[in-house]
C-alpha positions in Angstrom: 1.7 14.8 -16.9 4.5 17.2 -17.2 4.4 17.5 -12.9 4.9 13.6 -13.0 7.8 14.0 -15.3 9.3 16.5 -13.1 9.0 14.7 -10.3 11.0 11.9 -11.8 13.5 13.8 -12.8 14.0 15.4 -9.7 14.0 12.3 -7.9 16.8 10.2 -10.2 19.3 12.7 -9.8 19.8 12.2 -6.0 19.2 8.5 -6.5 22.5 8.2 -8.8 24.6 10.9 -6.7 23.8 9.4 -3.6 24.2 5.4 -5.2 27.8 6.1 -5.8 28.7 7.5 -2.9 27.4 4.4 -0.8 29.2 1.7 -3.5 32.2 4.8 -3.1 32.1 2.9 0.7 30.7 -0.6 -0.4 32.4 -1.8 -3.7 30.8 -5.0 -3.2 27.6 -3.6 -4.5 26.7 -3.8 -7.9 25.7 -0.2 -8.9 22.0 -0.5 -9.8 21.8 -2.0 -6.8 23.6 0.9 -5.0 21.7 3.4 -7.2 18.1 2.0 -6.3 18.9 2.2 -2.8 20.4 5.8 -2.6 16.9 6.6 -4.3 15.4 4.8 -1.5 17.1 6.5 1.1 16.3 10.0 -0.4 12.6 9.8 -0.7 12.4 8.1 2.9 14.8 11.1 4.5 12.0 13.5 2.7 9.0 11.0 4.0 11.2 10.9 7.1 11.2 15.2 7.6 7.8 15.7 6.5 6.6 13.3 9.2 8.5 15.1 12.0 7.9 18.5 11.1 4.3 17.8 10.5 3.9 15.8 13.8 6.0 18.9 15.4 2.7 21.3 13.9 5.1 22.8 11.1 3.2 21.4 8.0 3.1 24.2 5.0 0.4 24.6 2.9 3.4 24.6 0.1 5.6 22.2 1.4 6.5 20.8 -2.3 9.8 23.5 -1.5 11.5 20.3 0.8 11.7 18.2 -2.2 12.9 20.5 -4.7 15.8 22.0 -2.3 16.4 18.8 -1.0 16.6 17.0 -4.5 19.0 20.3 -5.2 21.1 19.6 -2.8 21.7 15.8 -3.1 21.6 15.9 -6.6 24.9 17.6 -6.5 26.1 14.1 -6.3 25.1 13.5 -9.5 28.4 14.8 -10.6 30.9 12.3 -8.9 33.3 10.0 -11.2 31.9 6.5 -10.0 30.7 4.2 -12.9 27.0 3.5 -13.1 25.0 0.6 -15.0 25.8 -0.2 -18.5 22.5 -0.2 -21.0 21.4 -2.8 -22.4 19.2 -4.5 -24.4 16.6 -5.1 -21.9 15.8 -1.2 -21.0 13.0 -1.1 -24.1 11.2 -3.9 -22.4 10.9 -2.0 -19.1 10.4 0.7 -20.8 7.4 -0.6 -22.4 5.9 -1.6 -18.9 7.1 1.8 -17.7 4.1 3.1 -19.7 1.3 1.7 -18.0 2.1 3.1 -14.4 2.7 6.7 -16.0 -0.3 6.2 -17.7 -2.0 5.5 -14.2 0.1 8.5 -12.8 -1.1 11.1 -15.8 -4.8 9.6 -15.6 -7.5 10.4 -12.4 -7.9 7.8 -9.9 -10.4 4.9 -10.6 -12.5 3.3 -7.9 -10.4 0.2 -8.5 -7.6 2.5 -6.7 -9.9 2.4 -3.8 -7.1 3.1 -1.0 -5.5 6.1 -3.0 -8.3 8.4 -3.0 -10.4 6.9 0.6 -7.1 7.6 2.4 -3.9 7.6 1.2 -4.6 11.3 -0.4 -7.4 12.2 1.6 -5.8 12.8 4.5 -2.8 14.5 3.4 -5.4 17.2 1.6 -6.6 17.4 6.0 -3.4 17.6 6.7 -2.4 20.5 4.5 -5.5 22.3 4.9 -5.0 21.9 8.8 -0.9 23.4 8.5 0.3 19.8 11.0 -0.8 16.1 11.0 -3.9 16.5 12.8 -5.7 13.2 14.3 -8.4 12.3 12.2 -10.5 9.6 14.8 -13.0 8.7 12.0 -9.7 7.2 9.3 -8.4 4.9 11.3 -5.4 4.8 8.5 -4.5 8.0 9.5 -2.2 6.6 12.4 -0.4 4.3 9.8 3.2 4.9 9.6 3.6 7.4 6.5 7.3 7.5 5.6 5.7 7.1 1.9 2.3 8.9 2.4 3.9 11.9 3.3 5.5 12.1 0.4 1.8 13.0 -1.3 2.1 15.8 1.2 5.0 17.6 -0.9 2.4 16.9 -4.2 1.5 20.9 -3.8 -2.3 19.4 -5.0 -1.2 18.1 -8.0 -1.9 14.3 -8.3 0.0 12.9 -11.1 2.9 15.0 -9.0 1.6 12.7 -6.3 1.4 9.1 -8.2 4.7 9.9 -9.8 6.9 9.0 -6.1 5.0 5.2 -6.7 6.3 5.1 -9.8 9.3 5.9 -8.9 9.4 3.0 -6.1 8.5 0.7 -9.2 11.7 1.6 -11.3 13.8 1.3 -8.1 12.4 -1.8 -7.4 13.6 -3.4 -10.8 17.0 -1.7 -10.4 17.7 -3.1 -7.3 16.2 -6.9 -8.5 18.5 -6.2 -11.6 21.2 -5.3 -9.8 21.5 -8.2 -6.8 20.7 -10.8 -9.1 23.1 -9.4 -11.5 25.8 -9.8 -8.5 24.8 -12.8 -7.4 24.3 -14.6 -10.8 25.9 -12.3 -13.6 24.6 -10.5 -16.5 22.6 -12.9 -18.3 19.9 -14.2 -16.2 19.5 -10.8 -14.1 17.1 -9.0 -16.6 14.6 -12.0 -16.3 14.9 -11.3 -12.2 13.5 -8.0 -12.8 11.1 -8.5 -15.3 9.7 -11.5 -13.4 9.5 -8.3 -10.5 8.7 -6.0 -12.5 5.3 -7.5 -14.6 3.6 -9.4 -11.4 0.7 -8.3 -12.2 0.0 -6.8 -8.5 3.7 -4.9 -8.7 2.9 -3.6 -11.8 -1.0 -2.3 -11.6 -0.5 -0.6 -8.3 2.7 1.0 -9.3 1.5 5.0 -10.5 -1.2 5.2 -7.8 -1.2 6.3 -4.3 -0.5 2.9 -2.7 2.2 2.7 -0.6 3.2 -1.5 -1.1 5.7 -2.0 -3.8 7.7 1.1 -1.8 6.7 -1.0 1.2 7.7 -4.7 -0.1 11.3 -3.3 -1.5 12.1 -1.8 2.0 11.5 -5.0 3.5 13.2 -7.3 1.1 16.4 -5.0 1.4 15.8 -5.4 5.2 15.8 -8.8 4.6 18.5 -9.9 2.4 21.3 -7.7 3.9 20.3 -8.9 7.2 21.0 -12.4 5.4 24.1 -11.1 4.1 25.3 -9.4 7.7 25.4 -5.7 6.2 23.5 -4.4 9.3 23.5 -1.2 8.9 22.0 -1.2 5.2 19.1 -4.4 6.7 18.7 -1.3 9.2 17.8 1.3 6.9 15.7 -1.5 5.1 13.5 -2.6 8.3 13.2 0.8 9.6 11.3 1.9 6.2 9.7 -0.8 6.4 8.3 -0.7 9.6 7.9 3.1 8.7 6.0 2.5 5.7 3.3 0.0 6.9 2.5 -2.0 9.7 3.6 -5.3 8.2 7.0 -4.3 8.6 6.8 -5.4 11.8 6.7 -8.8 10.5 9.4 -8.5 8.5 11.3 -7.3 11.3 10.5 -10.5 13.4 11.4 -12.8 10.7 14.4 -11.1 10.1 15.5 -10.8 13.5 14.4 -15.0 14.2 16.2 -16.0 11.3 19.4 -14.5 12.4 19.6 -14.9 15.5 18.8 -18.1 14.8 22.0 -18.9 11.8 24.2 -16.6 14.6 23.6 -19.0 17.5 24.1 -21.9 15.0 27.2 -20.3 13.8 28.6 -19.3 16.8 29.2 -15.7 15.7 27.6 -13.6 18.8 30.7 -11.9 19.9 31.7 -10.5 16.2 27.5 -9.4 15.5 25.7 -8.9 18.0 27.0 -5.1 18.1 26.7 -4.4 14.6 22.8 -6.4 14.9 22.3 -4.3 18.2 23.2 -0.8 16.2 21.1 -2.4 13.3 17.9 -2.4 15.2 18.5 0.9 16.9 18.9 2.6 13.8 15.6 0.7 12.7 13.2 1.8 15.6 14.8 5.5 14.8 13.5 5.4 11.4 10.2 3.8 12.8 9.5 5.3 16.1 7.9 8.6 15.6 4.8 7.1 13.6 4.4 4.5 16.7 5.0 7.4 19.3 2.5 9.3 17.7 0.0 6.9 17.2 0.4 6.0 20.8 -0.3 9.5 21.6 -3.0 9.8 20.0 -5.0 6.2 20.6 -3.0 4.3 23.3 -2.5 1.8 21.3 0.7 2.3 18.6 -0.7 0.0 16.4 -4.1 1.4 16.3 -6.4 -0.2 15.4 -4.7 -3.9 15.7 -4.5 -6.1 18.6 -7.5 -4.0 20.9 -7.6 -7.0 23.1 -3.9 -6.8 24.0 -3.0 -3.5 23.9 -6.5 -1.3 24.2 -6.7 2.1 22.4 -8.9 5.4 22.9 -11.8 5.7 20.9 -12.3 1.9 20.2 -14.1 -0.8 21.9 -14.5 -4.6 21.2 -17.4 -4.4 19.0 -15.6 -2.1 16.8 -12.4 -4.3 17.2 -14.4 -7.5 16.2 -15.9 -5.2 12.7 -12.3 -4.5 12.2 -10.7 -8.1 12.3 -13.5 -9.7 10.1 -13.4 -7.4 7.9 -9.5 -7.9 7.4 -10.0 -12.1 7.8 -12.0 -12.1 5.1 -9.7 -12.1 2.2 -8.0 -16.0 0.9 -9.1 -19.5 2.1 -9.5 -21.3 5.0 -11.1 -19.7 7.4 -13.9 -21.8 9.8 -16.0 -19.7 12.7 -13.1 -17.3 13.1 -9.9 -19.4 12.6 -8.0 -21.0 10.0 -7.8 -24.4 9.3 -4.4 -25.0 8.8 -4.5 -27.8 6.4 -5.6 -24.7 3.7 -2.1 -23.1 4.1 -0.7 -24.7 0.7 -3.8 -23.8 -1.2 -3.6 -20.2 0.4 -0.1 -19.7 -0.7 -0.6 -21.1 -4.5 -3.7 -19.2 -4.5 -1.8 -16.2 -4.6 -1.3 -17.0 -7.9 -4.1 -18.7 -9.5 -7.0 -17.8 -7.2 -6.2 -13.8 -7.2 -9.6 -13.0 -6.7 -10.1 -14.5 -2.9 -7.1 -11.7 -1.8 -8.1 -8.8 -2.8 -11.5 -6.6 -2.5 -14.2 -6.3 -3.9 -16.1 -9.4 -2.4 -12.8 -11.5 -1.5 -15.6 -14.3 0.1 -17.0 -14.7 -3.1 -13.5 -15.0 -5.4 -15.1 -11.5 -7.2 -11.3 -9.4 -6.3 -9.6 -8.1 -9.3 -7.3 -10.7 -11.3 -4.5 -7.7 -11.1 -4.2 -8.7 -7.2 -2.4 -11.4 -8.1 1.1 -12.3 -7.5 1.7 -14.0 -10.7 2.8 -17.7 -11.3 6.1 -16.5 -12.9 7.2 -15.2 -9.5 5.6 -18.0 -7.4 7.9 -20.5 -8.9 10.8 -18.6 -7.6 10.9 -19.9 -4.3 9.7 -23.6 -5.6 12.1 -24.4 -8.0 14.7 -22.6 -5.5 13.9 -25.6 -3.2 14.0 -28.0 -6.3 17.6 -26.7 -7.8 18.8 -23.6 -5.8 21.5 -25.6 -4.1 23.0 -27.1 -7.6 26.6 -26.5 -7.8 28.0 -23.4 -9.7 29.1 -25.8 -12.6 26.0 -26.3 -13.4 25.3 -22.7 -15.5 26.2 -22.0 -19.0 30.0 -22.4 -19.4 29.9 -19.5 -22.2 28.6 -17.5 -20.0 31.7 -15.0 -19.2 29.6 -12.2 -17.0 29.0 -15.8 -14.3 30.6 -14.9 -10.2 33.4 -17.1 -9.0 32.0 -20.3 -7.0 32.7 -18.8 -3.4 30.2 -15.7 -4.1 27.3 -17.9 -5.6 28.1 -20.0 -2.5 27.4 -16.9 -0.7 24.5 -16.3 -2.7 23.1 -19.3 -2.6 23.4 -18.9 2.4 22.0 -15.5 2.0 19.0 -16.7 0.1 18.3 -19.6 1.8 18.1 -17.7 5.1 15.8 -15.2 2.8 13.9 -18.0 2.1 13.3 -18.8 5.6 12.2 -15.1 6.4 9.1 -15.2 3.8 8.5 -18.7 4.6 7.8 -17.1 8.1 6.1 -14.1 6.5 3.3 -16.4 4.7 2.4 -18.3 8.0 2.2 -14.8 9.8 0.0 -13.6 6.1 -2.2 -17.2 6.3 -2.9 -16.5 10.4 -3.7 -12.7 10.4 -5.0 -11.6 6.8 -4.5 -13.0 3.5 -4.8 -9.5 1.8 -2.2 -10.6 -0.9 -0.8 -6.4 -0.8 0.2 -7.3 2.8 3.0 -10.1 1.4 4.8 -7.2 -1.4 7.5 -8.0 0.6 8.1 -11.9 -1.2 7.9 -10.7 -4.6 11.8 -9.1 -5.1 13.3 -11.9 -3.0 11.5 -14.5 -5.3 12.4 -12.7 -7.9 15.7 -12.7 -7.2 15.7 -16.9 -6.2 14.2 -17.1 -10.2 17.8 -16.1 -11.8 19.8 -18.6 -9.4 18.4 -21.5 -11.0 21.3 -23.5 -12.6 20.2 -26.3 -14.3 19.5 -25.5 -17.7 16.5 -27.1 -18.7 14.7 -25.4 -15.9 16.3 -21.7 -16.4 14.8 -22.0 -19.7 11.3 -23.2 -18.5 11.6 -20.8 -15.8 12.3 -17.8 -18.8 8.8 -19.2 -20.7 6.8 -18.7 -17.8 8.7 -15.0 -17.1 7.9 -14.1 -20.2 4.1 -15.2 -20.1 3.2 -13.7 -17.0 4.8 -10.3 -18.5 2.9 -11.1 -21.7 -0.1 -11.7 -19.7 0.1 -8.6 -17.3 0.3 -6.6 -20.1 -2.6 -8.0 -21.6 -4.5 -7.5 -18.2 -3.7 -4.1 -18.1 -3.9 -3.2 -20.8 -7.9 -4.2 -21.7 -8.8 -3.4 -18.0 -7.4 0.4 -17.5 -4.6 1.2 -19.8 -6.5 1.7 -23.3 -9.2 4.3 -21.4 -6.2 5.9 -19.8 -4.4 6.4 -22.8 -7.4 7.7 -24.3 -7.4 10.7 -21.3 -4.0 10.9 -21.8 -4.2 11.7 -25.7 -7.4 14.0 -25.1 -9.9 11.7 -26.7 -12.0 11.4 -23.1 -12.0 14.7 -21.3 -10.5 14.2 -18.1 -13.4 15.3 -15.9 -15.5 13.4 -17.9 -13.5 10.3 -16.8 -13.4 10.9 -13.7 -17.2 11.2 -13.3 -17.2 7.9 -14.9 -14.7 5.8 -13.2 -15.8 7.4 -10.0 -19.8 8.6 -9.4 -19.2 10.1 -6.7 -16.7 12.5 -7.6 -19.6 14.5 -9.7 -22.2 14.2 -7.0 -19.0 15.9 -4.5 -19.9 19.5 -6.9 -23.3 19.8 -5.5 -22.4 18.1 -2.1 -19.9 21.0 -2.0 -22.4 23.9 -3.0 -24.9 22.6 -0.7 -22.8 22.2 2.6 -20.9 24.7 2.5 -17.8 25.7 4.4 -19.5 25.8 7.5 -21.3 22.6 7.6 -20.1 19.3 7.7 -21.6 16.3 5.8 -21.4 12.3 7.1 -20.7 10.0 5.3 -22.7 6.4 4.5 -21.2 3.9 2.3 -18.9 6.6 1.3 -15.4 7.0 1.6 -14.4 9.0 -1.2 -14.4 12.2 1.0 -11.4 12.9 -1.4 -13.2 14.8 -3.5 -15.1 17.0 -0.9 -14.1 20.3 0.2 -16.1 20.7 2.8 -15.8 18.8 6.5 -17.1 15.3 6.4 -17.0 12.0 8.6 -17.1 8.5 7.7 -20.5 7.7 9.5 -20.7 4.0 8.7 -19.9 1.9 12.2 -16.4 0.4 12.9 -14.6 4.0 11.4 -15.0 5.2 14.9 -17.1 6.0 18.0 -17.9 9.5 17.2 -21.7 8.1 17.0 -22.7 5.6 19.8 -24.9 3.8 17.8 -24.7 1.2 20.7 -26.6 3.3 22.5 -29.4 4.8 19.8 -32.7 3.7 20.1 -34.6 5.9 17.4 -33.9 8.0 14.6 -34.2 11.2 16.6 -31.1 9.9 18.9 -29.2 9.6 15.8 -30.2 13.4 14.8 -29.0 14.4 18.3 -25.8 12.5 17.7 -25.2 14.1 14.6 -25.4 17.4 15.9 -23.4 16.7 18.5 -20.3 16.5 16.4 -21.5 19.2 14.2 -23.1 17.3 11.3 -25.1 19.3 9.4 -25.8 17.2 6.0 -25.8 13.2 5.7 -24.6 11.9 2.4 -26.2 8.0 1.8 -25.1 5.2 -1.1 -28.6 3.9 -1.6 -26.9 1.8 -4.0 -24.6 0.1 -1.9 -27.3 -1.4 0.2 -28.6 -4.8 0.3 -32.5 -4.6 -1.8 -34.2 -5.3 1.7 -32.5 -2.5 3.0 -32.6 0.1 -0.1 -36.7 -0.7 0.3 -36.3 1.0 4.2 -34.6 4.0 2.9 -36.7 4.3 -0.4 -39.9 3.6 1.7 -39.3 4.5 5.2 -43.1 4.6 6.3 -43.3 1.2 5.5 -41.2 -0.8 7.8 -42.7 -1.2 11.3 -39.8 -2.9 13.7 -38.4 -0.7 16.8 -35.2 -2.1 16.8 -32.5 -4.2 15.2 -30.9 -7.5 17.0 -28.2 -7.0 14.9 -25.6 -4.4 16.3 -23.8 -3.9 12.6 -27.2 -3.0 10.7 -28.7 -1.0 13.2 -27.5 2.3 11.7 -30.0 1.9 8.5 -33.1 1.1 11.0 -31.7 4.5 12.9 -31.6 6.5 9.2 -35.3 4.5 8.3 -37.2 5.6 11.6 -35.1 9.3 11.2 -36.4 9.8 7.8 -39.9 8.3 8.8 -40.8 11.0 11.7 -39.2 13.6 9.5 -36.6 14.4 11.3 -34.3 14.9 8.5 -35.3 16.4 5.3 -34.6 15.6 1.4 -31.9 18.2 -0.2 -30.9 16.0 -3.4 -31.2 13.2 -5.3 -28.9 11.2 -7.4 -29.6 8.3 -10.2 -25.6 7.6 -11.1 -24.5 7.3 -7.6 -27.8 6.1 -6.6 -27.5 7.9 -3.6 -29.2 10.7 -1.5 -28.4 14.0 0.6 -30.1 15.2 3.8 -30.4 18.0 5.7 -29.8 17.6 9.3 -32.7 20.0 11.3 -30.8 22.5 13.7 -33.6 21.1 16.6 -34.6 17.0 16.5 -37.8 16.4 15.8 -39.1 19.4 14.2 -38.2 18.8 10.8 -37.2 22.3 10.5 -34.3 24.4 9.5 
């Protein structure tokens, strides 16, 4: 806990010092907004170094020493005369929501955080154990860009140090809501912008892990809106962290870019922006380029594993490819043999809201996805009443209202989000065509945000308030009942912390005697297992469509799968009983009974391979597990003795 405070703290200084220098430069700024992106900019400069110097083999086992000196050094900053934000009244709101991602931060991951501990910290724990950014061909997410992952890389081990750069993101994130709406708009109706950001229940619930999205969505919606606005060099900085951050970014890029060029030609305005748009992209694919470059190196492809049928990739193939792209077109509505029916797309985009649980593991098929996926309804009816009323005139608003902007910046306001509005407009038809995994669209929720505090005509401001206020109501709620009280009850000492985590995540207990029974020198695989997190001993995710370090392709008995385990070394296999279907739980539990040579079916062929392996005795029981239901084997040192 006190790490995660630390962390903080070291990150708000730079975040202040640096914000007034850039609205030193750009006056036009409001200064939370100014502040929230000189905080951005220093974690992504430390994301940015990290990445290089690890890529370059110069990753310390302590590397937590580039944050600390570098916070040192920009926090100096901290000390210049420009004016920040002024409290308010608002602050003990968000600071009321503030506690449930610290909570998260101070707590151990749950298996509802499924991302942070498969891969987002796994493979940083490689990499530091490794000294450089080794490739890792069985985590396919180890090639994502990591402007924000390898930020868990200056953690030193410490996880809540870790969680605490998401958090961070968060409060950013609300600043810089707060502060565009507040110049756009004025004083009053900016604090229900960022609350509406702030409480989505999908902004708020991921916020204090190890995902990457809400850092990943506020990237790209500053990409977005200062393209809009024609500040090219800060939509540069924007899109490069986005495209640095996650591979979705290169959406946002192309909508951006469209859009534009698109009002330029309108406008007639080449000669005076096509330089500063030319200097905007370069400086985006320098922020961006040495993930893809890397990537590239290290599969062919730098979008591995995406788009295998255009652009290939090393240690793929098309049956692997196909696993892949099911597997991601499996989350929303209106999918038929492989496409989508595009007379869905309106129920896809208003079930970000009410049907959460279609976006959004576990089961997306069957609507069984956690309700905190959601988007919210609050910030959903951003960009629909924006279409209703965001074009009433300026006179329109409260004439007490003495912290209003003069007519000729709302007019502003009002081009720059109606070209914003186009960009996401472009972003859900990209999000409804490739994967309707809602985390992949973080990107909408500040820029609808923002569209919620330009709505002029009274009645509807007021409405729109009501349903802010709800959704925060109801987050809270959600949060609260679902994770937060247990948390709080780690946090205060009245669940021991490894008590919790043995609860929240089986696995993690049977990792103690997977570790004492490996060893250093072996190396375990792993079936319907990801959580390799925990392990401190080498391990592979076995399961097809990770990789083709086992040709199961190719296997026609269970001593071919011995042979391929020792091939690459595998000394132990690790098996979730419990996350098989009951037909085939009965081949594992009951091997001797099942009679068929083969499987038809290429994706279930492994458990016939692990049946037939465990029939002949060619590999042997080590341990046994009730709570994970799940078994270890001993791989023999020659197939088909059943010896060791």
């Amino acid at each position: 806990m006190v790490w995660s405070l630390v962390a903080l703290l070291i990150c708000l200084g730079p975040a202040i010092g640096l914000g007034r220098q850039i609205r030193e430069r750009l006056e036009w700024l409001d200064p939370s907004e100014a502040t929230a992106f000189g905080g951005c900019m220093f974690l992504c400069f430390i994301g940015w170094g990290v990445g290089v110097a690890g890529g370059a083999g110069q990753l310390y086992k302590d590397p937590g020493i580039i944050l600390i000196t570098g916070a040192i050094f920009s926090g100096s900053l901290f000390f210049n005369k420009q004016p920040w934000a002024k409290p308010n009244r608002w602050w003990a709101v968000w600071a009321l929501l503030l506690a449930f991602p610290l909570l998260k931060a101070w707590t151990p991951s749950d298996m509802l955080d499924w991302d942070t501990i498969a891969y987002h910290f796994a493979v940083p724990k490689m990499w530091i154990e490794a000294g450089k950014m080794t490739h890792v061909p069985f985590i396919h997410q180890s090639n994502f860009p990591g402007i924000v992952d390898n930020l868990f890389l200056t953690s030193v081990g410490i996880e809540s140090f870790a969680k605490s750069f998401t958090v961070f993101y968060w409060i950013m994130g609300g600043m810089w809501v707060f502060g565009v709406a507040r110049r756009y708009f004025g004083e009053t109706t900016a604090p229900w912008a960022a609350l509406a950001f702030l409480s989505a229940p999908l902004i708020l619930w991921s916020s204090g892990s190890g995902y990457v999205d809400v850092a990943h969505g506020l990237f790209a919606a500053m990409g977005m809106l200062y393209a809009a606005e024609r500040s090219y060099w800060l939509s540069g900085f924007g899109l490069g962290a986005a495209m640095a951050s996650k591979y979705t970014g290169l959406q946002v890029a192309l909508a951006a870019f469209l859009v534009v060029v698109f009002m330029t030609t309108r406008e007639r305005q080449w000669k005076v922006t096509a330089k500063p748009l030319a200097l905007a992209g370069a400086l985006a694919i320098l922020i961006a380029c040495p993930w893809y470059v890397r990537t590239y190196a290290n599969t062919g492809n730098p979008v591995f594993p995406f788009f295998y049928e255009q652009l290939g990739g090393r240690g793929w193939d098309q049956w692997r490819a196909d696993i892949y792209r099911n597997e991601q077109q499996t989350f929303g509505v209106g999918r038929t043999e492989g496409k989508r029916d595009l007379s869905a797309i309106g129920s896809s985009i208003l079930g970000l809201a009410y049907q959460p649980g279609r976006y959004i593991n576990p089961a997306p098929t069957e609507g069984q996805g956690v309700p905190m996926g959601a988007i919210g309804f609050a910030l959903l009816l951003g960009p629909l009443a924006w279409l209703c009323f965001g074009k009433e005139r300026r006179v329109a608003l409260d004439p007490r209202d003495s912290s209003t902007v003069p007519q000729a910046e709302y007019n502003s306001a009002l081009r720059s989000l109606n070209q914003c509005l186009a960009m996401t407009g472009l972003l859900l038809v990209m999000f409804f065509l490739l994967s309707q995994q809602v985390r992949y669209v973080t990107s909408l929720a500040p820029i609808w945000a923002i569209m919620l505090a330009g709505i002029a005509v009274p009645k509807w401001r007021e409405i729109l308030r009501v349903a802010v206020a709800l959704q925060a109501a109801y987050t809270v709620w959600l949060l609260w009942t679902t994770q937060a009280e247990n948390q709080f009850k780690v946090v205060t000492g009245i669940f021991p912390r490894e008590e919790y985590q043995h609860a929240v995540v089986p696995f993690s207990k049977a990792a103690i005697n997977i570790n004492q029974e490996v060893g250093k020198q072996g190396k375990v695989a792993l079936y319907n297992e990801v959580f390799g997190y925990f392990l401190d001993v080498p391990y592979i995710w076995a399961n097809p469509g990770h990789s083709m370090l086992l040709p199961y392709e190719k296997m026609e008995s269970g001593a071919d799968l011995v042979r391929g385990l020792q091939d690459i070394g595998v000394t132990h296999v690790y098996l979730n009983i419990g996350a098989l279907s009951r037909e085939h739980r009965a081949l594992i539990i009951d091997p001797t009974d099942f009679s068929y040579n083969h499987y038809d079916n290429l994706d279930i062929k492994w458990i016939w391979l692990l049946s037939d392996a465990l029939a002949k005795n060619e590999l042997r029981h080590v341990h046994n597990w009730e709570q994970p239901f799940a078994i270890l084997l001993e791989v023999p040192k020659e197939p088909g003795t059943g010896e060791n």
